[in-house]
C-alpha positions, 0 to 999 in steps of 0.5 A: 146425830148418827151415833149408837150408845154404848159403842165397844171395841171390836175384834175381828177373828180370822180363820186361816186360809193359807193352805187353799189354792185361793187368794187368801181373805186376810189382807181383807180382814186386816183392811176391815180392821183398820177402818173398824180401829179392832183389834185382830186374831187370827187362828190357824187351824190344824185338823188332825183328820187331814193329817192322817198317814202323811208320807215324809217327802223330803230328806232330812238330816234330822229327820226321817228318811224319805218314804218313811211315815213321821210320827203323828207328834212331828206332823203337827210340829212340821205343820205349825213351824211350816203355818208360822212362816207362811202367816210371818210372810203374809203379815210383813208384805201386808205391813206395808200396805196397811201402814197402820199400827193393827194390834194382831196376834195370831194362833196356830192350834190343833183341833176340830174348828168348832171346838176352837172357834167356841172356846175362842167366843167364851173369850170376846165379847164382841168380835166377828169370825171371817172366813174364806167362802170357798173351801181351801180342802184342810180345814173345810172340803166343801161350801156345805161345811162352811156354812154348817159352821156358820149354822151351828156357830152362836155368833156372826160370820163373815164370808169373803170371796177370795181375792174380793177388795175391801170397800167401806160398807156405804151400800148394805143389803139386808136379807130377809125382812127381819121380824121386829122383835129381832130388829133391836140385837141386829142393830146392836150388830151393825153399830160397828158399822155406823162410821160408814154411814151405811144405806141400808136396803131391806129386801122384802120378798112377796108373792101376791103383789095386790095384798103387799101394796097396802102394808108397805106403807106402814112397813117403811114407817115402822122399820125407818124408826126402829133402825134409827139412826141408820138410814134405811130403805125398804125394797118389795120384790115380787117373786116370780116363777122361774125368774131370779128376782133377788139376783138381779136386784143385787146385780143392780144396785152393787152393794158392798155388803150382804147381810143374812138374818139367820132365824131359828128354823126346822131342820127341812127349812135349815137344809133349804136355806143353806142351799140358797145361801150357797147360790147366792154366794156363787152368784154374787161373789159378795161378802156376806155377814149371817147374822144369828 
C-alpha cells in the first residue's frame, strides 16, 4: 500500500512577488495548494530599507502636494492600501481558474523578511514557504539574497521561475545523494507529496568510476528500503572535467521537481554550494525544493 503514517495537513506560505517586473509565482502556489487540499497564507512584505525618502508623485487632495516627501507613517499605509489591491486583484482573476474552495488568508506587514518568515514558523508546524527565484528589487535585489534566506532559514523553501505552470510532481530528482541518517526527516518532508505517486531519481555524483560500480549495488538496495513506499531509482553520474553532466541529465529526463538536500556545512563550502544552486536555477528554470 502507498501510503505514510500519520500524515498532516499542510500550509503553503506564499512570499509575495507583486511588486517585481516578473509573472508572479502565486497563481503556482495556489495551484500546488489545491492539488495538496492545504491551507494558504500569503505574506506580503514591506521593507522599510526600500522606502527610504520616497518623493510624492502624484497630487492629492488629501494628501501631499506633488514634490514634497510623505511622512514615513503615510509611505507605508500607501504601500499596504496599494499591496491590498493588487493581492484582492490577483486573487479574484485566479478564482475562477481554480474553481475550488482554497482557505487563503493573506498578510501584508512591515519588517525584515527574516524576522517575519520566523516568527511566522514558531506559528505552523507544517507548511512550506514559496518564493519567486528571481528577485523582484523590494524585498530581494539579487539571487544571492534569495538563497541567503533559503540558508539561514530552518525550514523548506520552494523556488519557482516566473511564469513556470504547475504540474503534478510524478517526476522528482533528488540531489545530492542523501546521507542515511538524513533519509528518515526527508521522507517526512515528501509524505505531502505521496499522492502523486512521485518516481524519485536519486543523483549520485562520482568521480572515479571503477571504485563506484561495486557499492551501487548495495547502494540501490540500501536506498529503495529506506524510502519505502516511494518509488525510487538510483542514478550514478560520472563527472567529468569541463563538462556539465548534471545539466544534461536533467535536461534529459524532464522532471517536474528538483529537490536539494542542504547539509550543514563550512561557510567556504556554504558560499560554493550557493554558487551552483544559483547555475542550476538559471539553467533549468525548474522549481526547486532545499530541504534543511
Amino acid at each position: 500500500m502507498y501510503s505514510l503514517k500519520n500524515s498532516k495537513t499542510m500550509k503553503i506560505i506564499i512570499i509575495s512577488d507583486i511588486k517585481g517586473e516578473c509573472e508572479s509565482v502565486i497563481p503556482y502556489g495556489l495551484h500546488l495548494a489545491k492539488s495538496l487540499e492545504s491551507e494558504v497564507d500569503i505574506v506580503h512584505i514591506i521593507d522599510p530599507r526600500s522606502l527610504q525618502g520616497v518623493q510624492s508623485v502624484y497630487s492629492d487632495s488629501q494628501t501631499l502636494s506633488p514634490g514634497n516627501k510623505l511622512s514615513y507613517t503615510e509611505i507605508i499605509e500607501r504601500e499596504k492600501k496599494c499591496a491590498e489591491i493588487e493581492l484582492d486583484k490577483l486573487l479574484s482573476s485566479e478564482a475562477s481558474r481554480l474553481n475550488y474552495p482554497l482557505k487563503i488568508e493573506t498578510f501584508i506587514e512591515e519588517g525584515s523578511i527574516e524576522k517575519l518568515i520566523s516568527q511566522r514558523i514558531e506559528l505552523t508546524k507544517e507548511f512550506i514557504l514559496l518564493m519567486n527565484s528571481v528577485p523582484d528589487n523590494f524585498v530581494f535585489s539579487s539571487k544571492k539574497e534569495i538563497l541567503d534566506i533559503v540558508y539561514r532559514l530552518n525550514t523548506s523553501s520552494l523556488l519557482v521561475s516566473p511564469g513556470y505552470k504547475y504540474k503534478e510532481f510524478k517526476k522528482v530528482v533528488l540531489l545530492p545523494l542523501p546521507k542515511l541518517k538524513k533519509i528518515n526527516k526527508i521522507k517526512e518532508r515528501f509524505k505531502f507529496f505521496e499522492k502523486f505517486h512521485p518516481v524519485i531519481s536519486i543523483v549520485h555524483l562520482v568521480k572515479n568510476k571503477n571504485k563506484e560500480k561495486i557499492k551501487n549495488g548495495t547502494l540501490k538496495r540500501t536506498l529503495k528500503e529506506e524510502f519505502k513506499p516511494f518509488d525510487v531509482q538510483l542514478n550514478t553520474i560520472y563527472q567529468k572535467k569541463h563538462k556539465p553532466c548534471l545539466n544534461d541529465f536533467i535536461k534529459e529526463n524532464n522532471p517536474h521537481l528538483l529537490v536539494k538536500v542542504i547539509h550543514r556545512e563550512n561557510i567556504f563550502k556554504k558560499m560554493f554550494h550557493k554558487n551552483r544552486d544559483e547555475l542550476l536555477i538559471c539553467f533549468t528554470g525548474l522549481p526547486i525544493l532545499f530541504l534543511k
